[in-house]
C-alpha positions as CSV (number, residue, x, y, z in Angstrom):
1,X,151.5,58.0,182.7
2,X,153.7,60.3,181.3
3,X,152.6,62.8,178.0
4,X,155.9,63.7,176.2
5,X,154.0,65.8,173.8
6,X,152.6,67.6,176.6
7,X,156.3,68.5,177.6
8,X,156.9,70.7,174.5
9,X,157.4,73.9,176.5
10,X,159.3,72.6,179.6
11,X,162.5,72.6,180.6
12,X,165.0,70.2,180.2
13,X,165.3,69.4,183.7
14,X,162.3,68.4,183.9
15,X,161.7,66.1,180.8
16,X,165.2,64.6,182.5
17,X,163.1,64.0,185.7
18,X,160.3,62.8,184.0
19,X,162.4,60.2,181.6
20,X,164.6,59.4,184.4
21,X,161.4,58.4,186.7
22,X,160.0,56.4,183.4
23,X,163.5,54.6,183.7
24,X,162.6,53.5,187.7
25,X,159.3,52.6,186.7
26,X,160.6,49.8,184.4
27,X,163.2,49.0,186.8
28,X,161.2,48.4,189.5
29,X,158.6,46.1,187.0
30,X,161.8,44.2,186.8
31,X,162.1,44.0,190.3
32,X,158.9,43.1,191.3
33,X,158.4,40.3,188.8
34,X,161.7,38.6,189.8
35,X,160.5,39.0,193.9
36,X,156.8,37.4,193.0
37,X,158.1,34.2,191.0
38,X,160.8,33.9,193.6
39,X,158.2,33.7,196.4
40,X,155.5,31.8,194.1
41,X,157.4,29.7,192.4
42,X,160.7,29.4,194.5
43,X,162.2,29.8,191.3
44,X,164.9,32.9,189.8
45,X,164.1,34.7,186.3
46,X,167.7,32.7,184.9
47,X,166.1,29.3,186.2
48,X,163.2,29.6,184.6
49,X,164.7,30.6,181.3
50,X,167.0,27.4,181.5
51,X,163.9,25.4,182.6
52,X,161.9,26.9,179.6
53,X,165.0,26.4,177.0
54,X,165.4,22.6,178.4
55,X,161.6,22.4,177.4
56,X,161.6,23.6,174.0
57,X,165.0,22.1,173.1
58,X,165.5,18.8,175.1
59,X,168.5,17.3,176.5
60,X,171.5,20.2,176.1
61,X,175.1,20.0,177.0
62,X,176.2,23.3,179.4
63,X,178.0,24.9,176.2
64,X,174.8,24.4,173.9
65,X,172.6,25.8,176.9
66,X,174.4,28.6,177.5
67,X,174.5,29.9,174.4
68,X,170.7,29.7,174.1
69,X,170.1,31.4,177.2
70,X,172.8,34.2,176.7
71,X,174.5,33.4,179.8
72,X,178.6,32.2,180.4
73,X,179.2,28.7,181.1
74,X,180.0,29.3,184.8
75,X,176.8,31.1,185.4
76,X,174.7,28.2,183.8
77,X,176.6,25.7,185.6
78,X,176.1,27.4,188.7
79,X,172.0,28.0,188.2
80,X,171.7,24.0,186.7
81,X,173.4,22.7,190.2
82,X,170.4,24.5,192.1
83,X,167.8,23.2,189.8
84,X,169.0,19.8,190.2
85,X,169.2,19.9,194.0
86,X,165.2,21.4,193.7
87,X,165.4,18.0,190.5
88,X,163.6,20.2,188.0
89,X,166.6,18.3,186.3
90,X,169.0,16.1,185.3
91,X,173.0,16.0,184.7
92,X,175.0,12.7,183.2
93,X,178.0,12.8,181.0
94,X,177.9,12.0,177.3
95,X,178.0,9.2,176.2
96,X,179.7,9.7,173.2
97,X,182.1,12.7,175.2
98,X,183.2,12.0,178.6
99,X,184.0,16.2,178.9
100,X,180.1,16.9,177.9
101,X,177.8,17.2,180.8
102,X,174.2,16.7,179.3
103,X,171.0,18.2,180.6
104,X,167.5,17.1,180.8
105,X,164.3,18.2,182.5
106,X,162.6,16.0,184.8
107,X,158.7,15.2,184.8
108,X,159.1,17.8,188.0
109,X,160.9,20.1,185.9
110,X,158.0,19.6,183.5
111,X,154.9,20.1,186.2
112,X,156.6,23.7,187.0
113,X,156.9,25.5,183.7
114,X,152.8,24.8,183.6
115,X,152.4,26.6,186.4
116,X,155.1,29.5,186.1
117,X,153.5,32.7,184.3
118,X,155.0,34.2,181.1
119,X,158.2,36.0,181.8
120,X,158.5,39.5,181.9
121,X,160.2,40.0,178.8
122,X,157.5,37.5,177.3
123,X,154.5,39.8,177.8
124,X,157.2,43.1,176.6
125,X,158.1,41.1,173.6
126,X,154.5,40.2,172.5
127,X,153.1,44.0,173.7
128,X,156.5,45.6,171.4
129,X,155.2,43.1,168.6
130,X,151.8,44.5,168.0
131,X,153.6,48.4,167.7
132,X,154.0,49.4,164.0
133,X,157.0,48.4,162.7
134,X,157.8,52.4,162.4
135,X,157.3,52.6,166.2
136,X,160.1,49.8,167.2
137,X,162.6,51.5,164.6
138,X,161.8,54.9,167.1
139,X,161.9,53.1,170.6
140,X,165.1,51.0,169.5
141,X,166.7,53.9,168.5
142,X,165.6,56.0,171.5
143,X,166.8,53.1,174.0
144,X,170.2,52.9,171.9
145,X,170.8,56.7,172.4
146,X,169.7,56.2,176.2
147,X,172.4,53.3,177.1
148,X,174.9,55.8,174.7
149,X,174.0,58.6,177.2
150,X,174.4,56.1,180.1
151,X,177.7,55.0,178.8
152,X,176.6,51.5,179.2
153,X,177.8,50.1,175.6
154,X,180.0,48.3,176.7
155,X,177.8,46.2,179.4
156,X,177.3,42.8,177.9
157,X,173.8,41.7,178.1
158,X,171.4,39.3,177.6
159,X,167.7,40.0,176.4
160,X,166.4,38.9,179.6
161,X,164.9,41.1,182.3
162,X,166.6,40.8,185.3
163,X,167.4,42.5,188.9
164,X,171.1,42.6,189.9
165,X,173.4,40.3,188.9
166,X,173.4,37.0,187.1
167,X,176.5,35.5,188.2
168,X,177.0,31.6,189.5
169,X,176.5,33.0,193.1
170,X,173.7,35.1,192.5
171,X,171.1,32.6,190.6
C-alpha cells in the first residue's frame, strides 16, 4: 500500500507515479471482478444490476428500468434481450400501453441473484460508508479534482463499476 504522508519530501514525479499506479490498481479490481462473475456466473456487471433492480422493484417498463440503472434505453434493451434468451426474464407489452414493453424476472432470474456475490461497487459503497463523514467530503473532492485533471467531466457515467464499454453490443 501506498503512505502519502511518507511522500512529503519526494518529487512530484514520483507521487504522480505512485497516484497514477493507485489509479491501475482500482482499475484492474474493476477488471477482475467483471472477468470472475462472467466466468462464474455467466453473467455481465450491467446484467446483474438489471437483474438486481428487477428484484427490488418488480415488473418495469424499459424507460422506468433504465432510469434506475443509469443506463440509455438502447443499452438496456440490448442487455434485457440477452437475459431473456439465458430467461432470467420476461418481456410482454402493457396492457394498458401497446408502446410499453414490461419486464419481469423469472423464478430463474430469481435462483441467480442468490447465488451472484455483492457487486463491486456494493462492498466500495458499504467500506466508503463506515469513513467519517469528514473523510468522504476529502476523497470526493480528491476524485472530482482527479477526473478535472483527466479532463473527463464531460464523460457521462453511471455509479456502477465497470470495464470498457456499456453499450447494446458490449453487454
Amino acid at each position: 500500500m501506498i503512505k502519502w504522508g511518507d511522500m512529503a519530501d519526494n518529487t512530484s514525479n514520483e507521487r504522480s507515479r505512485a497516484f497514477l499506479i493507485a489509479l491501475r490498481k482500482i482499475i484492474q479490481a474493476i477488471d477482475q471482478h467483471s472477468i470472475s462473475l462472467k466466468k462464474k456466473f455467466g453473467l455481465t456487471g450491467p446484467q446483474l444490476i438489471i437483474l438486481q433492480s428487477l428484484l427490488a422493484h418488480g415488473q418495469l417498463s424499459v424507460t422506468q428500468l433504465s432510469k434506475n440503472v443509469s443506463l440509455s434505453q438502447a443499452t438496456v434493451t440490448g442487455i434485457t434481450k440477452r437475459l431473456e434468451t439465458k430467461e432470467y426474464i420476461t418481456r410482454e407489452k402493457s396492457k394498458d400501453d401497446k408502446r410499453k414493453t414490461n419486464i419481469a424476472l423469472t423464478e430463474k432470474g430469481r435462483v441467480i441473484l442468490k447465488d451472484v456475490p455483492p457487486l463491486l461497487q456494493e462492498q466500495f459503497t458499504d467500506r466508503f460508508s463506515r469513513l467519517e463523514s469528514w473523510e468522504q467530503l476529502m476523497i470526493g473532492s480528491a476524485f472530482e479534482r482527479v477526473v478535472a485533471m483527466m479532463s473527463a467531466e464531460e464523460i457521462d457515467a453511471s455509479p456502477m463499476m465497470l470495464i470498457g464499454s456499456v453499450g447494446p453490443k458490449e453487454q
